[in-house]
Backbone as a ProteinNet text record, in pm:
[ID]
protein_1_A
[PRIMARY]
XXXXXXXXXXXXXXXXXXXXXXXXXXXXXXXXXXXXXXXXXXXXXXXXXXXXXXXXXXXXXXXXXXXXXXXXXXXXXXXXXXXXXXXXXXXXXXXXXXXXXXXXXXXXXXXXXXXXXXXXXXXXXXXXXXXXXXXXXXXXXXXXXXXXXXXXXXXXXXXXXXXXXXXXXXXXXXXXXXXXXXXXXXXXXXXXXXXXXXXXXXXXXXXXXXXXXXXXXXXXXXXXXXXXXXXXXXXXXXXXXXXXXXXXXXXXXXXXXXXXXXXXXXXXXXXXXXX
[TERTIARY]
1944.5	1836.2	1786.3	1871.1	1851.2	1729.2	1810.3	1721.7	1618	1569.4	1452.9	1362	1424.5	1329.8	1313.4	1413.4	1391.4	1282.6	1274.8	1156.3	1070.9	1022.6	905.3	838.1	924.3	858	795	902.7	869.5	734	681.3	616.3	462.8	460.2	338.8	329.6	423.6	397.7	332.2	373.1	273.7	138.2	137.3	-7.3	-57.6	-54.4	-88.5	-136.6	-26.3	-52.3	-189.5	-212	-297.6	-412.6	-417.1	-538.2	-595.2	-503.7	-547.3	-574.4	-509.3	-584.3	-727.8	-748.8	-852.7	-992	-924.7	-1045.2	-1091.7	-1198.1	-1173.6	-1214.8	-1288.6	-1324.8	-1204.9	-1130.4	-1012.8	-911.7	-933.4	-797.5	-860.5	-965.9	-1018.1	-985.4	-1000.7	-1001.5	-880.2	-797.1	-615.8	-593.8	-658.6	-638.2	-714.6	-792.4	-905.1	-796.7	-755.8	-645.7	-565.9	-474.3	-371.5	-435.8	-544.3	-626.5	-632	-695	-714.8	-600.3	-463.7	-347.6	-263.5	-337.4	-269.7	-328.9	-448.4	-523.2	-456.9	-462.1	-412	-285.1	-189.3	-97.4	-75.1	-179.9	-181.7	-283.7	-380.9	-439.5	-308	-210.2	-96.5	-11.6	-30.3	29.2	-25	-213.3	-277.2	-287	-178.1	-148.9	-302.8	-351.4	-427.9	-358.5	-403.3	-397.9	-320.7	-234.3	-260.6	-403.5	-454.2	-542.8	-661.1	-688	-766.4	-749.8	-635.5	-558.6	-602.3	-563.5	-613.5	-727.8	-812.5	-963	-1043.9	-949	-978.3	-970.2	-836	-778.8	-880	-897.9	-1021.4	-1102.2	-1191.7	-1323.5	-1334.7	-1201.8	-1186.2	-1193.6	-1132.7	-1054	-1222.6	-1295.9	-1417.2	-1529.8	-1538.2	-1645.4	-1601.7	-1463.7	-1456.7	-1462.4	-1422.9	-1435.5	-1635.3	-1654.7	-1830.1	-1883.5	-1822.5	-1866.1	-1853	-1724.9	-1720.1	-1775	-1796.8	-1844.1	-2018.4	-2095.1	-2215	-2305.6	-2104.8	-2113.9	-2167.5	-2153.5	-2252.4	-2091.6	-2168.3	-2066.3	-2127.5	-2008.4	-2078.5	-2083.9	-2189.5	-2183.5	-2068.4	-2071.7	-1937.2	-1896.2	-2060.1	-2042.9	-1982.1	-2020.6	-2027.3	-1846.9	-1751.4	-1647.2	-1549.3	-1626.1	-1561.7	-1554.6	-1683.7	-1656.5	-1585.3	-1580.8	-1502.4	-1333.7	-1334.1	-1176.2	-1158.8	-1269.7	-1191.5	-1163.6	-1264.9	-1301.4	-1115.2	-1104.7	-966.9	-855.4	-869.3	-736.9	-747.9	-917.1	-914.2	-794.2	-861.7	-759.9	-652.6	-579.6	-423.9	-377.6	-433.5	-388.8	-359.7	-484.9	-446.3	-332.2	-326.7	-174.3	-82.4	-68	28.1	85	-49.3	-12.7	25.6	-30.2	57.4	168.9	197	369.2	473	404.7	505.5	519.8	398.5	398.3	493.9	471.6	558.6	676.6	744	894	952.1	875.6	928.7	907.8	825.5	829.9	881.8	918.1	957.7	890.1	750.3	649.8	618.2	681.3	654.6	527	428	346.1	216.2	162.6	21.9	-169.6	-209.2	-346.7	-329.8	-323.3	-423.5	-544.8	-640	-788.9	-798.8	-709.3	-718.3	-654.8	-523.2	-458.7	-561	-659.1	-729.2	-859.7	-898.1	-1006.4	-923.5	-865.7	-761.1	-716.9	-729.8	-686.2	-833	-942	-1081	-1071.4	-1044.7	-1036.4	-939.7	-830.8	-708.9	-741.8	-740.3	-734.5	-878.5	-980.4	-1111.3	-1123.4	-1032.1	-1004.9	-954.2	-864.5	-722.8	-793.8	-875.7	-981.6	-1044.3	-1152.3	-1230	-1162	-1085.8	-1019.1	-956.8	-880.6	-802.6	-938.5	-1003.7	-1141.8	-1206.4	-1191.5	-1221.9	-1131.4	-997.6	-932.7	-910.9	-951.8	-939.2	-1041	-1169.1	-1259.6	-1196.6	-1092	-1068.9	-974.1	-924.3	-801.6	-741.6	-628.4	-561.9	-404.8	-423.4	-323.5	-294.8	-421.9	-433	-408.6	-448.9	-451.5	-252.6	-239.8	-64.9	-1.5	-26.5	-5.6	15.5	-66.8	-98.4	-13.4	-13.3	73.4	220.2	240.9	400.8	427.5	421.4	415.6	530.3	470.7	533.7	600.4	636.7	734.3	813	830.1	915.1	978.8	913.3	963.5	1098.3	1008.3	1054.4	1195.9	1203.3	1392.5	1441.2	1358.7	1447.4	1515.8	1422.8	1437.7	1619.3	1560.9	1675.4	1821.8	1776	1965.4	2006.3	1881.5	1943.5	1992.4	1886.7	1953.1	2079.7	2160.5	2275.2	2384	2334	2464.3	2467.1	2358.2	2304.3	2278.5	2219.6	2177.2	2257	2250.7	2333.9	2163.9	2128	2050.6	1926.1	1868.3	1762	1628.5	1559.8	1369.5	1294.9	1302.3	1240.2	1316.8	1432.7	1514.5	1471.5	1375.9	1321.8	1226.8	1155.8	1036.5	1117.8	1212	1258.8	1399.5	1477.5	1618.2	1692.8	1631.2	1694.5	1687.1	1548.7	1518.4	1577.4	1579.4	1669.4	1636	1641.8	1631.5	1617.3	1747.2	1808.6	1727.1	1665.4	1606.7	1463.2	1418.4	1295.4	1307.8	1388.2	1401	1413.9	1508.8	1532	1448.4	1310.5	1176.2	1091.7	1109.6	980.2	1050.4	1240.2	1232.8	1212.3	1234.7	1248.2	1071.1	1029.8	870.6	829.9	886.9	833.6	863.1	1016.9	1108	1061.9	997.9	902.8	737.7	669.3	556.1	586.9	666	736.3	721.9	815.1	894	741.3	682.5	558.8	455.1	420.2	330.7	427.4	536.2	626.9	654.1	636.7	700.3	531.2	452.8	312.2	195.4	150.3	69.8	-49.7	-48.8	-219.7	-254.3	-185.8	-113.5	-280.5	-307.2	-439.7	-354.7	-285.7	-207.8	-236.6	-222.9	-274	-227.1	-79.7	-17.5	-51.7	-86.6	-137.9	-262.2	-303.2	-492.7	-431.9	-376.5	-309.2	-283	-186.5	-108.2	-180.7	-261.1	-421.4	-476.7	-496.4	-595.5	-479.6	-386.5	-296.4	-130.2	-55.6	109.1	160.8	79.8	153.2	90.9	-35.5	-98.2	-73.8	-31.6	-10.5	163.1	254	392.7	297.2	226.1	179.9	130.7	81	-23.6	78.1	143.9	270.3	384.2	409.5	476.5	444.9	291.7	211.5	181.5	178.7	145.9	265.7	382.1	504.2	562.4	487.4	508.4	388.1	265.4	189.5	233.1	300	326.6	442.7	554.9	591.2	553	484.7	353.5	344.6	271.6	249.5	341.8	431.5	570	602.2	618.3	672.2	555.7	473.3	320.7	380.3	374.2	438.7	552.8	643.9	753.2	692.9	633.9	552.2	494	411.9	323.4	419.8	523.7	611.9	702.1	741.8	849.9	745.3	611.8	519.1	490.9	467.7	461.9	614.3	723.9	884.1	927.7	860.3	872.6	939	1051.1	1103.1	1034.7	992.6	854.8	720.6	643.2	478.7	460.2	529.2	513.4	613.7	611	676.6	648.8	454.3	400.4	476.7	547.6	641.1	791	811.2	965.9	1078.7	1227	1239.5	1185.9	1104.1	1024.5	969.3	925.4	856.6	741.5	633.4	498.8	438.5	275.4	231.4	251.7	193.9	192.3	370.3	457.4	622.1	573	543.5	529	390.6	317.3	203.7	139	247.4	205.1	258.4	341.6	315.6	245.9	189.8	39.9	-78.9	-102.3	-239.8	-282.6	-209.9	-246.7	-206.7	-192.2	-192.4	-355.8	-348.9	-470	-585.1	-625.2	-729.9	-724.4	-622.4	-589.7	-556.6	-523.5	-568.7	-658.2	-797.6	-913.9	-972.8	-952.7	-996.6	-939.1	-836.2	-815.8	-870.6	-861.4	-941.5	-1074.9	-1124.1	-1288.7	-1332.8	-1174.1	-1221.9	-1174.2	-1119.6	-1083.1	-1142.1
1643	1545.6	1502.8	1485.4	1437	1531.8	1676.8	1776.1	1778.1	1776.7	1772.1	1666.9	1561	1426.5	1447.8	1528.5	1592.2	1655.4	1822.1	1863.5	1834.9	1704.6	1713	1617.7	1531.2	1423.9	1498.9	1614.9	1696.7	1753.5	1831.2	1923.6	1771.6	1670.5	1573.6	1537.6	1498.2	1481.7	1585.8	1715.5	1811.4	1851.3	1805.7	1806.9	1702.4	1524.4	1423.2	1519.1	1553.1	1529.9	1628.1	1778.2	1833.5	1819.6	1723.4	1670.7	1558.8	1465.6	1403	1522.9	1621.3	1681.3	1736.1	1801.4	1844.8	1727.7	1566.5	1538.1	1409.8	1328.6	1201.5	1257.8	1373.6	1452	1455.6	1554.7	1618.5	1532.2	1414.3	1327.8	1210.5	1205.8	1157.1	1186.8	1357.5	1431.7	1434	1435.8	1483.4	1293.3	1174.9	1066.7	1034.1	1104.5	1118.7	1197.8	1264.1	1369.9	1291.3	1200.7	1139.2	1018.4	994.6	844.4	874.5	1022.7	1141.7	1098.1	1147.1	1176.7	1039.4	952.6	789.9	749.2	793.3	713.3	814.9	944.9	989.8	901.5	877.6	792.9	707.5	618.1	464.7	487.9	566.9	563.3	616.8	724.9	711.4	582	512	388	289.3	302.5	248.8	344.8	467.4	534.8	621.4	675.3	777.5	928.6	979.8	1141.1	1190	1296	1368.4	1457.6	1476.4	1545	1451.4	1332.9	1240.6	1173.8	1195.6	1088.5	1243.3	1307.2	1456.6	1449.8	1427.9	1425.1	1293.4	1184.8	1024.6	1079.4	1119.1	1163.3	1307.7	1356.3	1482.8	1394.1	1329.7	1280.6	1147.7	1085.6	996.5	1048.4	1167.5	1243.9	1277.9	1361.2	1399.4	1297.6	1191.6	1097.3	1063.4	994.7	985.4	1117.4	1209	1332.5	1355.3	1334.4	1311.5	1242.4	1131	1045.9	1043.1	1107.6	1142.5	1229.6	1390.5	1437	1462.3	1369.5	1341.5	1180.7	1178.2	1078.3	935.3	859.7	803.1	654.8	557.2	483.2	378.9	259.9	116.2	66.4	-52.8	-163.5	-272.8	-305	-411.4	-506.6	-573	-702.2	-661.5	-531.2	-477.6	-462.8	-376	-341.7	-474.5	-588.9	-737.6	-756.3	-778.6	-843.1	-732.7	-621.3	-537.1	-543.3	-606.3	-619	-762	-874	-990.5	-1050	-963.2	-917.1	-837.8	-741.2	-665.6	-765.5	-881	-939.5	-1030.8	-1112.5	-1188.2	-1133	-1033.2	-907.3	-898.1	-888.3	-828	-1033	-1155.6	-1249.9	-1271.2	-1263	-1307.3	-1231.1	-1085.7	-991.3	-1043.2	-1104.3	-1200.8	-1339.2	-1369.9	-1496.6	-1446.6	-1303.6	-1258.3	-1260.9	-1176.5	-1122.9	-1236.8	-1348.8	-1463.8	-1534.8	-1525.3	-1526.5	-1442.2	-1331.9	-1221.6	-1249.1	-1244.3	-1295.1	-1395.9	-1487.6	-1654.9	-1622.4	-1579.1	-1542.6	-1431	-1346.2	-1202.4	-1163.6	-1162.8	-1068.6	-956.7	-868.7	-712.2	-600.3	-637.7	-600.3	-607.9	-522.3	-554.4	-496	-518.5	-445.8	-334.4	-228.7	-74.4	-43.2	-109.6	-203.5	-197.8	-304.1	-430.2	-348.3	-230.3	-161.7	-47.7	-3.7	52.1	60.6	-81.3	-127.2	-178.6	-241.3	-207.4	-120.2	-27.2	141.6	107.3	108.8	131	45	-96.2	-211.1	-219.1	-162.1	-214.5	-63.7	18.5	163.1	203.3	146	156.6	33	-55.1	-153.6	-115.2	-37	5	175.6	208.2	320.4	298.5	215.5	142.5	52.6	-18.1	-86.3	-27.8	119.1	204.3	279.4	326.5	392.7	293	175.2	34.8	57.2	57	26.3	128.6	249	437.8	425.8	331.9	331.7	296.5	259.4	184	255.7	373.8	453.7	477.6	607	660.7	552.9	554.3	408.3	300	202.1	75.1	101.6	218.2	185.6	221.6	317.3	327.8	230.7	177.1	30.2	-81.4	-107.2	-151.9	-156.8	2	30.7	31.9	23.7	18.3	-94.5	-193.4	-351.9	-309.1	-245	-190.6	-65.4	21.4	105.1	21.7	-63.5	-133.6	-229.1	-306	-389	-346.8	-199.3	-150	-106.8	-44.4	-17	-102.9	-266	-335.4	-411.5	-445	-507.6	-402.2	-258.3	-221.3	-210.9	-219	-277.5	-393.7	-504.2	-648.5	-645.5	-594.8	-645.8	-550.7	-450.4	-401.4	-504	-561.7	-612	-757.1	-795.5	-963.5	-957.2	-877.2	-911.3	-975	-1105.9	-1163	-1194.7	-1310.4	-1339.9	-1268.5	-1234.5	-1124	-1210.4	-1128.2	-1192.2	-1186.6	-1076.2	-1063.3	-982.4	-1056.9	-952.8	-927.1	-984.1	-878.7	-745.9	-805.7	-669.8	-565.7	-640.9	-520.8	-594	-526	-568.2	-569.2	-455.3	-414.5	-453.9	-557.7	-623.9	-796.7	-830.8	-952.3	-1051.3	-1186.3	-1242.5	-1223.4	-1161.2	-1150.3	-1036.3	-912.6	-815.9	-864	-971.5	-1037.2	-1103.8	-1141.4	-1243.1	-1140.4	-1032.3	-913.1	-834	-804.5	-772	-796	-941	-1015	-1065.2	-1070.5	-1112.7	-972.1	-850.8	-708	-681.9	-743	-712.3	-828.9	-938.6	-1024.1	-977.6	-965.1	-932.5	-773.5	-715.9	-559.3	-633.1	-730.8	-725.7	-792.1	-922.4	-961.7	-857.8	-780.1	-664.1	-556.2	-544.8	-447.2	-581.4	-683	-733.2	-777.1	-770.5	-750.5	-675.5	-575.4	-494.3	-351.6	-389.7	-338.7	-379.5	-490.9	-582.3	-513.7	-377.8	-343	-247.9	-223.2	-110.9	-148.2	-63.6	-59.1	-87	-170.9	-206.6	-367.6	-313.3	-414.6	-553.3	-564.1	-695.7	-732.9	-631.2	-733.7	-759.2	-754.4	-766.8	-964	-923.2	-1059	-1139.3	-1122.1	-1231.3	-1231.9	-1162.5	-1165.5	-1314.5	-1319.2	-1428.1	-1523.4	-1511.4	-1687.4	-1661.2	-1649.3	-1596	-1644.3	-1804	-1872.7	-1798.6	-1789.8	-1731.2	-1590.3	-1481.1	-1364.7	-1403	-1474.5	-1456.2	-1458.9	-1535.2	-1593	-1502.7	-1446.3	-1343.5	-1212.8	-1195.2	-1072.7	-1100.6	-1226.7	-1239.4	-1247.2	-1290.5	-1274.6	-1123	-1015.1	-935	-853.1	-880.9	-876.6	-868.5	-1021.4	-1052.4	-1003.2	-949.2	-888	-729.7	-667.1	-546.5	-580.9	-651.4	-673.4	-727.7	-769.1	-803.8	-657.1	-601	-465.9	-327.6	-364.1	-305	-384.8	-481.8	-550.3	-529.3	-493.2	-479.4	-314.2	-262.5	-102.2	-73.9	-155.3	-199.6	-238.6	-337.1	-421	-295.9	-212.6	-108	11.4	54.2	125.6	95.4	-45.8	-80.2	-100.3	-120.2	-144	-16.4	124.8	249.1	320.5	227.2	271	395.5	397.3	547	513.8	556.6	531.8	555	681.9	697.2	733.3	691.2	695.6	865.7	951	1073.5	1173.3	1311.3	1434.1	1496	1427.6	1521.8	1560.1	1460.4	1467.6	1443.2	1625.1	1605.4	1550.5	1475.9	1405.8	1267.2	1210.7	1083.9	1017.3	1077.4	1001.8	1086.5	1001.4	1007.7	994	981.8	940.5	763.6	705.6	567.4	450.3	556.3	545	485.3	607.4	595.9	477	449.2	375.1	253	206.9	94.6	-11.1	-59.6	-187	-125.7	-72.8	-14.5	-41.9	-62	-133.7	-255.6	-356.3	-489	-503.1	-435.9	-473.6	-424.1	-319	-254.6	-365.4	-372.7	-489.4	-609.9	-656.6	-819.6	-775.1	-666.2	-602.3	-596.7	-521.6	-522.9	-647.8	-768.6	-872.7	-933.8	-954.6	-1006.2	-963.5	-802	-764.7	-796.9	-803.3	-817	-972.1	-1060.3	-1177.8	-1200.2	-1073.9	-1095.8	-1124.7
-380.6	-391.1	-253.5	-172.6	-58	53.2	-14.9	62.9	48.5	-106.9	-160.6	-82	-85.8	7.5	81.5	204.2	345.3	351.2	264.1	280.9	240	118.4	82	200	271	336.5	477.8	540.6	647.5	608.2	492.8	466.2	448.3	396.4	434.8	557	575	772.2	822.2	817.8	845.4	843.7	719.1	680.1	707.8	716.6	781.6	903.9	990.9	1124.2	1120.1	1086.2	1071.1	1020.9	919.2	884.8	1018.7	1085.4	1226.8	1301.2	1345.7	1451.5	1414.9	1291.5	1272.6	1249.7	1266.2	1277	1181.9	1140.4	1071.8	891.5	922.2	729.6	719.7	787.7	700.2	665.6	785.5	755.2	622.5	607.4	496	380.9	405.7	247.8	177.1	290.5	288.8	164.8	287.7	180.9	20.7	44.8	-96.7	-208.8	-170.1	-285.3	-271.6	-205.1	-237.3	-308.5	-311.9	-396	-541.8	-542.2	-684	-734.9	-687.9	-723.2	-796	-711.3	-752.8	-880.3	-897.6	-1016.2	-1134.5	-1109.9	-1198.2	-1223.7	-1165.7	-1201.7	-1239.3	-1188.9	-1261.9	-1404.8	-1441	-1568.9	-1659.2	-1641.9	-1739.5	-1773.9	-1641.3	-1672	-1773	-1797.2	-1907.4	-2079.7	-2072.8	-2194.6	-2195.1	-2092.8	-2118.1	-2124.9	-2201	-2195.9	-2090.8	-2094.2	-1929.1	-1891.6	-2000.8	-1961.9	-1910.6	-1985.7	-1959.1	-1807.3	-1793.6	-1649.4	-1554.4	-1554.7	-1459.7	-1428.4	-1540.9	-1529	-1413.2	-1472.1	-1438.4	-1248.9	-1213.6	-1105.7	-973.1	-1065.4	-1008.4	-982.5	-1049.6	-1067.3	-938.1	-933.6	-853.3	-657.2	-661.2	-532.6	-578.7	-584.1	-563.9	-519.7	-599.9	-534.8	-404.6	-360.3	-223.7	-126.9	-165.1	-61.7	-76.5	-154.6	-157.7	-61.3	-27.6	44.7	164.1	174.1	329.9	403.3	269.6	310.2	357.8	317.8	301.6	396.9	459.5	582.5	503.1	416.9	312	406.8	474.3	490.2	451.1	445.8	432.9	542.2	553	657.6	698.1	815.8	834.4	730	662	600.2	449	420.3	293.2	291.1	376.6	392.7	406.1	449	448.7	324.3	233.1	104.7	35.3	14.2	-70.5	-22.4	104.9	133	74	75.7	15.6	-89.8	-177.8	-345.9	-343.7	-283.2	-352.9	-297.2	-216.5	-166.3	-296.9	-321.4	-435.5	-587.1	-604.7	-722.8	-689.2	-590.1	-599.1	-547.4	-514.3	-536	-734.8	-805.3	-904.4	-983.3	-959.2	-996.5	-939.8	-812.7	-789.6	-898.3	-929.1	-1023.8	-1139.6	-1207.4	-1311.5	-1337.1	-1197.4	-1116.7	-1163.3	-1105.1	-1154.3	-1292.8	-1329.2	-1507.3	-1582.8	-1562.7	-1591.1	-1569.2	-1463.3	-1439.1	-1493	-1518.5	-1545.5	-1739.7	-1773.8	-1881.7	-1964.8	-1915.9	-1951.7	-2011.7	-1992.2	-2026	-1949.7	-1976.3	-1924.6	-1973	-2093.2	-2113.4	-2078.8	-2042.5	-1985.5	-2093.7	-2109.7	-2143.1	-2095.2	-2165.8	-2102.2	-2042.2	-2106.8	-2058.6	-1915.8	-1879.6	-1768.1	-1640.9	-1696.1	-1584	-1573.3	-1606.2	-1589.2	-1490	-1531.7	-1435.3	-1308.7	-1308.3	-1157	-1070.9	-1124	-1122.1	-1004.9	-1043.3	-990.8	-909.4	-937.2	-845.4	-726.2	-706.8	-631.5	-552.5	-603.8	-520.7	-442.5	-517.2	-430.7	-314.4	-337.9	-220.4	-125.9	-151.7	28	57.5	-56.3	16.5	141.5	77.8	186.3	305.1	273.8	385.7	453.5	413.1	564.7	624.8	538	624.8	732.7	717.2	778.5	913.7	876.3	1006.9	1056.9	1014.6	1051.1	1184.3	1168.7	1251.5	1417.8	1437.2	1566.7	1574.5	1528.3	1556.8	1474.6	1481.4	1414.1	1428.8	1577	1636.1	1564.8	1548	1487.5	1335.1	1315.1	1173.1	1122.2	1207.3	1183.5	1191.9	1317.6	1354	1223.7	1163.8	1051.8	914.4	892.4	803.4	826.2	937.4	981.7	952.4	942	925.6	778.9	675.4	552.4	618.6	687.4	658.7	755.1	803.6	887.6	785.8	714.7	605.1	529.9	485.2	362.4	373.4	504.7	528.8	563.3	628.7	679.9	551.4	401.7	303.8	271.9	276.8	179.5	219.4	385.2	473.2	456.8	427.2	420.6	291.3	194.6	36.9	28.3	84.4	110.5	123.7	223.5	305.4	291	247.8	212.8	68.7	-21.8	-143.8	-214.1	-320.1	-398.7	-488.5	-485.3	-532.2	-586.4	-700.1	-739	-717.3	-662.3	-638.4	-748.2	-861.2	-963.4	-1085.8	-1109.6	-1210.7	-1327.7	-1353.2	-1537.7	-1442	-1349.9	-1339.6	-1205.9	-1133.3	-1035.4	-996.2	-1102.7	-1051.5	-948.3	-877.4	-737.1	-591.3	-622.1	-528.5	-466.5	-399	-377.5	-308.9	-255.3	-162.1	-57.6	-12.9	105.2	194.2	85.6	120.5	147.5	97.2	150.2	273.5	321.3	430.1	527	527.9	615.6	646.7	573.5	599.4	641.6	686.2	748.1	888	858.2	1009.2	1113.2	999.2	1120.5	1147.5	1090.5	1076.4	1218.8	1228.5	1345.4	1441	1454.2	1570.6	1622.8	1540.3	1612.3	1621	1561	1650.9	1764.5	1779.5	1904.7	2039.7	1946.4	2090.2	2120.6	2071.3	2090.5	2182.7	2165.6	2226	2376.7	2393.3	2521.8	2538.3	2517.3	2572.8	2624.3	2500.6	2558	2503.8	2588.5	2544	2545.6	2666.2	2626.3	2534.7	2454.3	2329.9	2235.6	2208.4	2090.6	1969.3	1955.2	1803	1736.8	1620.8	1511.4	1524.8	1548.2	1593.5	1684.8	1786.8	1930.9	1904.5	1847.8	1843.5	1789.3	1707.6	1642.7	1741.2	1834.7	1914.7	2054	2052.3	2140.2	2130	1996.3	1945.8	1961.6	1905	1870	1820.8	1896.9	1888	1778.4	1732.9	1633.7	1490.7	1503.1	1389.4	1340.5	1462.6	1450.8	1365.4	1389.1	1316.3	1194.1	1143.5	973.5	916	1003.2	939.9	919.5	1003.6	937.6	864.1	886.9	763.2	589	637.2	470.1	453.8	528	538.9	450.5	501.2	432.1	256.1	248.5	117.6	39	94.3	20.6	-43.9	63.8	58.2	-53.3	-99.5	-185	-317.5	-334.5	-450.1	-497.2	-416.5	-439.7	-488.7	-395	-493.7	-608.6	-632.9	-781.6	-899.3	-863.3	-945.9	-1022.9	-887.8	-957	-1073.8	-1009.6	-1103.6	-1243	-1234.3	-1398.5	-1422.3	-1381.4	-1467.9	-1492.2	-1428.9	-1456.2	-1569.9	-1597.7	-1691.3	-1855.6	-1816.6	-1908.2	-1994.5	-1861.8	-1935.6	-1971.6	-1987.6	-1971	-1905.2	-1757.4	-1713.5	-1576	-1530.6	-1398.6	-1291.3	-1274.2	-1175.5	-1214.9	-1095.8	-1094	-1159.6	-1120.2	-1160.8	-1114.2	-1107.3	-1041.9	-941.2	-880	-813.3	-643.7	-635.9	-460.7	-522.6	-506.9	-519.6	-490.2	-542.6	-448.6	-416.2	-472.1	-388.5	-505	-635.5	-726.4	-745.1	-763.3	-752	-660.6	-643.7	-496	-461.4	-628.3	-633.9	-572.3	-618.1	-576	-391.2	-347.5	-201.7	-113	-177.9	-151	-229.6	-303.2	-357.8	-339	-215.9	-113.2	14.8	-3	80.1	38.8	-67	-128.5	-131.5	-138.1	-90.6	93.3	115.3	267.6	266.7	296.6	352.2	345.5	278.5	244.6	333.6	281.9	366.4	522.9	569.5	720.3	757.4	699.4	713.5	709.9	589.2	618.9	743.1	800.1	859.5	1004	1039.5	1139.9	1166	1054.1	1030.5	1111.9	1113.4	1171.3	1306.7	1320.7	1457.9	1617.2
[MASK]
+++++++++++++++++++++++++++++++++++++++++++++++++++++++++++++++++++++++++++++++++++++++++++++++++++++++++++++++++++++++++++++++++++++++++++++++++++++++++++++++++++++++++++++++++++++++++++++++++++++++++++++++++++++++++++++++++++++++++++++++++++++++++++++++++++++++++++++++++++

């Protein structure tokens, strides 16, 4: 199993990196098929077809590779409100999140996960194409915030976990693994704005403006990216399926790998947008 994760994760890195060298289409297109690939995933999560969800999934990966390819962009103001419209959306799935937990309501509309599907994923579209604009840098930058989290959560809830954060919708998650995510998440933008303050990175743009505001803003940054994982969880336990899918061996689905990546993106872009 392990191997399997080895090579499937080596063999995307590869192709990541190749889609960056060749350029901002390809590295577009490379994310347009992984967008395809997600919706296909989340419309099974609303009990469509596979064939219907394939279709949902093509049709989706085509309009954005359309768009890129036909150069068709939006304006600054336009890419603001569509980032604060999708932070608006993944706040009120937050207020679900906790409905859900406190109630043990694990069921959702098919409907409603559907139009979200459109809503939440055409949000962190647009918002990484947003922060894609100022670099391949900033925008990694960005997303590291969550792959920094994400291992720091799963050493703390190791060695600290007692207490559960959301035990009907994600048992596995904990307190302790929340607290361990946001302090490894400070203590690296910390060490990056000291250690290279003139760094084209996302946190320093932050602690540029205001040291006190930049901790707040990554630490919400934090707990968004967890929203976003516990959301997956609710639509996963809703469609009773352990993973998003089969398509990355080894790893899940695509949605497995990028869904405390979707509410960041957005609330990044908004927040850059005011920078």
């Amino acid at each position: 199993m392990l191997r399997t994760r080895i090579i499937t994760a080596v063999f995307l890195l590869l192709v990541l990196v190749g889609a960056l060298a060749l350029g901002p289409l390809a590295f577009a297109t490379f994310v347009a098929v992984a967008f395809g690939a997600a919706t296909f995933e989340w419309l099974r999560f609303a009990a469509w077809s596979n064939r219907a969800a394939i279709g949902g999934g093509i049709a989706a990966a085509a309009v954005l590779i359309t768009l890129q390819w036909l150069r068709m962009s939006l304006a600054d103001s336009t890419l603001l409100a569509v980032a604060g419209l999708t932070c608006f959306a993944w706040a009120l799935v937050a207020c679900w999140l906790v409905y859900a937990e406190n109630r043990n309501r694990l069921s959702l509309n098919n409907g409603a996960i559907a139009v979200l599907a459109v809503i939440l994923l055409a949000g962190a579209w647009f918002s990484l194409l947003s922060l894609y604009r100022h670099g391949a840098l900033f925008l990694f930058s960005a997303l590291a915030v969550v792959w920094i989290a994400d291992i720091a959560a799963y050493f703390a809830g190791r060695a600290f976990g007692r207490r559960k954060l959301a035990p009907h919708i994600s048992p596995g998650k904990t307190w302790a693994g929340a607290v361990g995510a946001v302090v490894a998440v400070l203590l690296a933008g910390c060490g990056v704005w000291l250690g290279w303050p003139g760094g084209h990175i996302f946190s320093n743009a932050l602690f540029a403006r205001a040291p006190a505001l930049a901790l707040v803003v990554l630490a919400l940054l934090v707990v968004v990216s967890i929203v976003g994982d516990l959301f997956e969880s609710l639509l996963k336990r809703h469609a009773g399926v352990k993973d998003s899918s089969g398509l990355l061996p080894g790893h899940g689905g695509v949605l497995d790998r990028i869904d405390a990546l979707l509410p960041v993106l957005p609330l990044a872009a908004l927040i850059e947008g005011f920078l």
